[in-house]
C-alpha positions as CSV (number, residue, x, y, z in Angstrom):
1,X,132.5,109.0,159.6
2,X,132.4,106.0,157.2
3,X,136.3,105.9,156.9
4,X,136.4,105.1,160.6
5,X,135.8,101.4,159.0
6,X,138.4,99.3,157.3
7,X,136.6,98.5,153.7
8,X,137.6,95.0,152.3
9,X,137.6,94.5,148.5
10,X,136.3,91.3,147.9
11,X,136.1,91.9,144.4
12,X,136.4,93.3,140.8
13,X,134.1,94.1,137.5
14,X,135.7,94.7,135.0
15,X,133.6,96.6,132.4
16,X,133.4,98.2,128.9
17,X,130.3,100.2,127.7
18,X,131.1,99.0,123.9
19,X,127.7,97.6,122.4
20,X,124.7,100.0,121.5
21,X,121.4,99.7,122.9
22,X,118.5,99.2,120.5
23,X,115.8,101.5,123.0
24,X,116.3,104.8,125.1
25,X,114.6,103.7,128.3
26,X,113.6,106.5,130.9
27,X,115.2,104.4,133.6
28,X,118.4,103.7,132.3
29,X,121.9,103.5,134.7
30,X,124.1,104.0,132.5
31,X,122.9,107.4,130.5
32,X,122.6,105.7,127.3
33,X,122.6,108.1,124.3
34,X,123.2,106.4,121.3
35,X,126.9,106.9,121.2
36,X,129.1,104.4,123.4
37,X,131.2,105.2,125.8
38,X,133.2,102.3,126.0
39,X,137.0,100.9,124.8
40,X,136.3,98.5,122.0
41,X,135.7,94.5,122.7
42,X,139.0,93.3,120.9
43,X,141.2,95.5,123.4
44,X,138.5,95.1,126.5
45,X,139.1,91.4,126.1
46,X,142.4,91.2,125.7
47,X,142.8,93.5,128.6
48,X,140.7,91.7,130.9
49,X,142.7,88.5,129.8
50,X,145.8,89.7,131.7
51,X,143.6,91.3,134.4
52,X,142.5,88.0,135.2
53,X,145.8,86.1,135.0
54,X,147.3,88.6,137.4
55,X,144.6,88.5,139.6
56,X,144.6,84.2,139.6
57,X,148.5,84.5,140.6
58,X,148.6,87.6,143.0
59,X,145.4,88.4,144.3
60,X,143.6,85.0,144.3
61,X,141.1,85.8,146.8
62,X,139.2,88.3,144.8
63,X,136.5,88.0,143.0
64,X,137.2,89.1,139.0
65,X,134.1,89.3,136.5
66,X,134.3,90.8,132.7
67,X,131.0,92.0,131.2
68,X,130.3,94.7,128.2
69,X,126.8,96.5,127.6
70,X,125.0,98.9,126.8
71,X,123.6,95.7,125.7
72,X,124.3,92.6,125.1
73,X,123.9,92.9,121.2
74,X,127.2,93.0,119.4
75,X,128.9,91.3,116.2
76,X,131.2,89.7,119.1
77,X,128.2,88.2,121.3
78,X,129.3,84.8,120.6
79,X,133.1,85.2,121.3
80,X,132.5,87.3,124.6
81,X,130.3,84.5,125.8
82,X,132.9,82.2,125.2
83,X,135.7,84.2,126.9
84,X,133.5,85.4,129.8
85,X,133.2,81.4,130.4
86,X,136.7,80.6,130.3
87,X,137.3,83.2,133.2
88,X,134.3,82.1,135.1
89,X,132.0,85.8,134.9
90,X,128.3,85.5,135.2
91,X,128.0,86.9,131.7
92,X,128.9,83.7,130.2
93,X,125.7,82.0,131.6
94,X,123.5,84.4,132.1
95,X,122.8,87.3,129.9
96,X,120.1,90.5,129.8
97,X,117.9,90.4,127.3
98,X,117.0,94.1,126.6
99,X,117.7,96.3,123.6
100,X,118.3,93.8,121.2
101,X,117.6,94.5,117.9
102,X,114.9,93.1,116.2
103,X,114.9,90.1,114.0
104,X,112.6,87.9,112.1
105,X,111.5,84.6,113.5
106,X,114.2,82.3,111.4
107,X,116.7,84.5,113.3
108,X,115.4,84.7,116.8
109,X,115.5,80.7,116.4
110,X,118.8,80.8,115.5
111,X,119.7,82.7,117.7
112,X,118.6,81.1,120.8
113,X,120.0,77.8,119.9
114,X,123.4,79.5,119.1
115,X,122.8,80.9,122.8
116,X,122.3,77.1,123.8
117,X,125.3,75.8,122.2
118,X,127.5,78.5,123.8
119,X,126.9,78.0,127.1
120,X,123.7,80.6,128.2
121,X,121.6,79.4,130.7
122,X,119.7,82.1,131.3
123,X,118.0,85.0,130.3
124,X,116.5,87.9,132.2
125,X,113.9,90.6,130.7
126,X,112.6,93.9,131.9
127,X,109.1,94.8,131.7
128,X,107.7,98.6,132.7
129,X,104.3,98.0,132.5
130,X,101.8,96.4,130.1
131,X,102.3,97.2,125.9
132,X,102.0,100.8,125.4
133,X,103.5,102.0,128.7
134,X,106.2,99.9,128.1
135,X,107.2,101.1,124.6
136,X,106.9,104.0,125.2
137,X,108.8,104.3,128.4
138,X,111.6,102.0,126.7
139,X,111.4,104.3,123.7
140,X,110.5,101.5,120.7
141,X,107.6,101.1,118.9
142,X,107.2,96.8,119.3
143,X,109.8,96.5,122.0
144,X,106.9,94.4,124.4
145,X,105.4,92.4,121.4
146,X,108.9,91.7,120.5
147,X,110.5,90.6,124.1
148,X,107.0,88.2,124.3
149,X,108.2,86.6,121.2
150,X,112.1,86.6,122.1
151,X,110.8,84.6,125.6
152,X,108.7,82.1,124.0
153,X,111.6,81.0,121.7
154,X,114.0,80.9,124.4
155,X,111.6,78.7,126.7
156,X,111.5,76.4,123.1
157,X,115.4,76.0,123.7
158,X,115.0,75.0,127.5
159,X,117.0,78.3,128.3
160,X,115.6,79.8,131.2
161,X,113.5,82.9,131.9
162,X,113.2,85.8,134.2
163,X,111.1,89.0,133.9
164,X,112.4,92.5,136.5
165,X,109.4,95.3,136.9
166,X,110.8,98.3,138.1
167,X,107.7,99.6,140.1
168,X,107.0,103.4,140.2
169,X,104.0,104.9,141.4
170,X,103.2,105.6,137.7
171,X,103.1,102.0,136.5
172,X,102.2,100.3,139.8
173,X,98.0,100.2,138.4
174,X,99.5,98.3,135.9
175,X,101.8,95.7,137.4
176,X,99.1,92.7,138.8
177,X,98.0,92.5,134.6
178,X,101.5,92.8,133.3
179,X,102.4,90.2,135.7
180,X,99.7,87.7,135.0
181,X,100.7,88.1,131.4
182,X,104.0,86.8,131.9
183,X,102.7,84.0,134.1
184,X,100.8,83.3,130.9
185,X,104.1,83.1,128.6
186,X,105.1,80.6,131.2
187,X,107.4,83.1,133.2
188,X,107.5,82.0,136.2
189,X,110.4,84.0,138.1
190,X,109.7,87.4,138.2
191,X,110.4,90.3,140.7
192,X,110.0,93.8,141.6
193,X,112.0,96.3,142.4
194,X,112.3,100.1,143.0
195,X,114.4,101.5,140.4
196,X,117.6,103.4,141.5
197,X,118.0,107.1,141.1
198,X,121.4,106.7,139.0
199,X,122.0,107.6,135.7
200,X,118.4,108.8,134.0
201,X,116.5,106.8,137.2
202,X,117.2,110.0,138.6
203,X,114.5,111.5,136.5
204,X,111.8,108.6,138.4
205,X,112.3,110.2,141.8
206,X,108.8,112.1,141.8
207,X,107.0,109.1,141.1
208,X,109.1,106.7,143.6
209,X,107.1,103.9,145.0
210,X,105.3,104.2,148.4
211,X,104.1,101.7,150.7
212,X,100.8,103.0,149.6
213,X,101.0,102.0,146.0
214,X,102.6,99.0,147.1
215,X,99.4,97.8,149.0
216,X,97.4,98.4,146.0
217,X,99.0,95.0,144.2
218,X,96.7,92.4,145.8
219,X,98.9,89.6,143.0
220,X,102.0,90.8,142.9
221,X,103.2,93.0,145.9
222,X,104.5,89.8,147.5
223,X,107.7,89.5,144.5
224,X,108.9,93.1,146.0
225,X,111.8,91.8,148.6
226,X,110.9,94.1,151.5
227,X,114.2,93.3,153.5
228,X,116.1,94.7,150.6
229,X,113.4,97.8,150.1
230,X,111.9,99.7,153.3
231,X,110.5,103.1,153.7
232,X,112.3,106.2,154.0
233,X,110.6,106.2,157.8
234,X,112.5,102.6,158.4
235,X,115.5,104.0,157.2
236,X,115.8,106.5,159.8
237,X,115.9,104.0,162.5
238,X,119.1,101.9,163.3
239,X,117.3,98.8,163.6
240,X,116.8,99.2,160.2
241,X,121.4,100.1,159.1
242,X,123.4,97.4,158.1
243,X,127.0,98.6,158.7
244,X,128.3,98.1,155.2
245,X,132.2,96.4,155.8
246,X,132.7,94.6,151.9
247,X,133.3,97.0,148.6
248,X,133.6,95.3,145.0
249,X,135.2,97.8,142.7
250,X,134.1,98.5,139.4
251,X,136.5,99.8,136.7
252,X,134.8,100.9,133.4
253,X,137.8,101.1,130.5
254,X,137.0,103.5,127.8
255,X,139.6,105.1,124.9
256,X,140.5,107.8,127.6
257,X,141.8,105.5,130.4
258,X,143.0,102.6,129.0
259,X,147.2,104.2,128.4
260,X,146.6,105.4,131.9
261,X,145.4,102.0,133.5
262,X,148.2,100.1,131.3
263,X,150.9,101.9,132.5
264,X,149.6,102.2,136.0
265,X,149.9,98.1,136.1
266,X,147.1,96.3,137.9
267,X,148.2,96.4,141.7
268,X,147.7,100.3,141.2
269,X,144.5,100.3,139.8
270,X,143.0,98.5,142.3
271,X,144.8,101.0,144.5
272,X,143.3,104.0,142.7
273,X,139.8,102.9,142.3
274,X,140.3,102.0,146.3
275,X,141.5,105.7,146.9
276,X,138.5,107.0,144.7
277,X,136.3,104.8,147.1
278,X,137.6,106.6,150.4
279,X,137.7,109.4,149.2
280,X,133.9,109.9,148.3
281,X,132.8,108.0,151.7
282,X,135.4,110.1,153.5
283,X,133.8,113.3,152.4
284,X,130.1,112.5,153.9
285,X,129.1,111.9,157.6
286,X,128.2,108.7,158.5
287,X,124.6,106.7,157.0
288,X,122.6,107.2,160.4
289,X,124.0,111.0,161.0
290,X,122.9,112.1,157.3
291,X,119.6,110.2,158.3
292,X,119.3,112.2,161.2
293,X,119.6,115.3,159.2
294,X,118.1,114.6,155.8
295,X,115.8,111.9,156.4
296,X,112.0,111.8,156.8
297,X,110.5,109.7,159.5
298,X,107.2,109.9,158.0
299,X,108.2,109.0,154.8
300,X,106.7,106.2,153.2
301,X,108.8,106.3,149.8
302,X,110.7,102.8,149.3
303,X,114.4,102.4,149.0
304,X,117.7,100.2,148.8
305,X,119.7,100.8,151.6
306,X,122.2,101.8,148.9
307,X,119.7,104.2,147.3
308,X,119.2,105.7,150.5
309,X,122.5,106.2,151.8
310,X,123.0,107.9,148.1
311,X,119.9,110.0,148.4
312,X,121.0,111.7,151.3
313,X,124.6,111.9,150.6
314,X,123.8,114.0,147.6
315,X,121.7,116.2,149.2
316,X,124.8,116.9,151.2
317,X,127.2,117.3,148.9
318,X,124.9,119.7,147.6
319,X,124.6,121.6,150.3
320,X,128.3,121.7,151.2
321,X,129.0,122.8,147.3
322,X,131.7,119.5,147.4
323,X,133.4,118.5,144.4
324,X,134.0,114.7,144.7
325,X,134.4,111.7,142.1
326,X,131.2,110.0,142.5
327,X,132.2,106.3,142.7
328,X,128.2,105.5,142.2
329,X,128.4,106.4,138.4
330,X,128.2,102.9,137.1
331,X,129.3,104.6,133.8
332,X,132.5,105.1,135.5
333,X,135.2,103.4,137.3
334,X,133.9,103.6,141.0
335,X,132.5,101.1,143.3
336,X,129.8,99.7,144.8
337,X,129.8,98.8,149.5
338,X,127.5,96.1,150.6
């Protein structure tokens, strides 16, 4: 069993789903649907303020990061960028770029140098495929046209620029021209990857990406990281298992927790989320015995390690009828074992 190893906690994210999301996107991990989920910013910050003092005098060895979403896009933008970079969290250099709402040129020039002056560095985009699949899988009329124009202001501001394509077996004919397109807008760092099956990305597993479609991209099969992604078949192999021995633990605060986790005090909630984290491992054999049973050694469908490990330990909580906190809803407190 996974419990026979002693999980350290290196760190914590502290989240709160508070800003809306301008698209629906088929692939999205948090479930998105037009109605957050999240506590709002003016409590989530001031929450995370004493989060991250306690943590600086009692736990000093973790690692403590603060971020919001759905998206990025809030009337408090500005503030939590300056805030995230007075605690040190990624968000307060780098920021994703999707579901923004649209704005006219004036504004998306303004914008970006506001961006500058507070302290981004960087912003990252996600592309699905070339203009009409995209839109329509992100679910906005104009939402490629107006991500092209949002990346050639921010490359006017020296900010700079990366581009994600989820590959799926669907879009992969599609991927060498999108990604020549964005070498043309002067995007230079891209990458692929194989979307997870969390949240809606569940709804992408019967059009996974094989090794087959993957050897179709003559251009751009090289930006797919295949010591992160490997076939099913690889899986099944321990050559292939990294013994997972680190956990960071996410804690999501919405209007429903937040009395709880207050009174509970912040050595406890590590605790809990900690306990949620066992628990769920606890309840599943080992990653190589549920490969053993579940997995497919001809399989040439790619996968995370993580994806995998979750792939086949809901097919057996399925077939065991368990009833377990799943500590991979990223919507949720849970936590995430690398």
């Amino acid at each position: 069993m996974v419990g026979e190893f002693i999980m350290k906690t290196k760190g914590i994210s502290l989240q709160t789903l508070c800003a809306p999301c301008n698209c629906h996107c088929r692939y999205c991990l948090l479930s998105w649907e037009k109605n957050p989920v999240g506590l709002p910013y003016e409590e989530s910050e001031e929450f995370a303020q004493s989060f991250y003092d306690w943590i600086k005098t009692n736990r000093p060895e973790l690692d403590f990061n603060f971020s919001y979403g759905y998206s990025m896009d809030m009337p408090q933008m500005f503030r939590a960028i300056d805030f995230m970079n007075s605690i040190g969290s990624i968000g307060g250099k780098l920021m994703q770029f999707d579901g923004m709402r649209f704005r006219e040129e004036n504004e998306i020039i303004s914008l970006m140098h506001k961006l500058c002056e507070h302290g981004i560095e960087h912003l990252n985009f996600t592309f699905y495929g070339t203009r009409d699949y995209h839109n329509k899988f992100c679910g906005r009329s104009g939402d490629y046209e107006y991500m092209l124009s949002l990346i050639e202001a921010t490359q006017k501001e020296g900010i700079e620029v990366s581009c994600g394509i989820p590959a799926t077996h669907e879009n992969a004919s599609q991927i060498d021209q999108l990604s020549e397109c964005l070498r043309e807008c002067g995007v230079a760092q891209q990458r692929l990857f194989v979307p997870h099956e969390e949240g809606r990305g569940a709804t992408l597993a019967n059009i996974r990406l094989s090794a087959e479609d993957l050897a179709l991209l003559p251009s751009t099969k090289k930006l797919l990281n295949t010591n992160v992604f490997k076939t099913e078949a690889e899986w099944c192999t321990s050559e292939s298992y990294k013994q997972e021995e680190n956990r960071l633990l996410i804690i999501s605060l919405t209007p429903e927790n937040i009395n709880e986790y207050r009174e509970m005090g912040f050595e406890a909630l590590i605790a809990h989320v900690e306990k949620l984290d066992d628990a769920f491992y606890n309840s599943t054999p080992s990653f190589m015995e549920l490969a053993e049973k579940y997995g497919n050694p001809s399989s040439t469908l790619l996968y995370s390690q993580r994806d995998m490990y979750n792939h086949f330990q809901r097919l057996y909580i399925k077939d065991h009828g368990l009833d377990i906190y799943d500590v991979t809803d990223e919507r949720y407190s849970g936590s995430r074992r690398y």
